[in-house]
N, C-alpha and C positions, 0 to 999 in steps of 0.2 A: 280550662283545658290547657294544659302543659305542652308544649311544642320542644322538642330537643331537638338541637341542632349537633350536625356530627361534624369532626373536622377532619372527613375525609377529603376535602379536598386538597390541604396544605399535604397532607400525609403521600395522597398522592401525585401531586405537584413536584415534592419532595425527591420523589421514587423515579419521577420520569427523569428530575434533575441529573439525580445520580446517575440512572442508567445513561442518561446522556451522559457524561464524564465520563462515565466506564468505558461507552464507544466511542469516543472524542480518541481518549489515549489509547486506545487497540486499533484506530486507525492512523494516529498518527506511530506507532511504535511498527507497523505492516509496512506506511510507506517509506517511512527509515529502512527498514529493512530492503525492501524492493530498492531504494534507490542506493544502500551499499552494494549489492548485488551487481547491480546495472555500473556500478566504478567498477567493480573487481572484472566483469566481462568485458566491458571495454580496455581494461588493463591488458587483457588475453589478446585482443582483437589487434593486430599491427598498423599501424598507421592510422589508429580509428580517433576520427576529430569530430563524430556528433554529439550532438548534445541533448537533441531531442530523444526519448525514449526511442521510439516507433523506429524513428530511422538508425538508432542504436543495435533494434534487433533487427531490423536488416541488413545490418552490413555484420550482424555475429553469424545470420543465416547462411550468408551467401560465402562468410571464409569458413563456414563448417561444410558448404560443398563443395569448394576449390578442396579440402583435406581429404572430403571423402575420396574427390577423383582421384586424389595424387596417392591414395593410400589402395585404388583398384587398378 
């Protein structure tokens, strides 16, 4: 009796590799992007000196309501 073995495993090993690479560089090209984003609205933002995200967009929040007031 003959036993074949298959080499699905390497193939699929193979596959997840990839696919990991695939989303390795689509997350690293997302947060490239989010963090030019985050320069250029800091750039907008006057006097703006954080550095952390989170508190980046709070202090974008809070001058896009000083605008909104001063524009009602």
């Amino acid at each position: 009796m003959l036993v074949e073995e298959t080499p699905a495993k390497p193939r699929s090993s193979s596959k997840r590799t990839r696919a990991a690479e695939v989303h390795n560089l689509s997350e690293k090209r997302r947060r490239s992007r989010i963090n030019e984003k985050m320069k250029a609205l800091q750039n907008l933002i006057p006097n703006s000196n954080k550095t952390d995200k989170a508190s980046m967009l709070d202090e974008a929040i809070e001058y896009l309501k000083q605008l909104q007031l001063q524009v009602q």
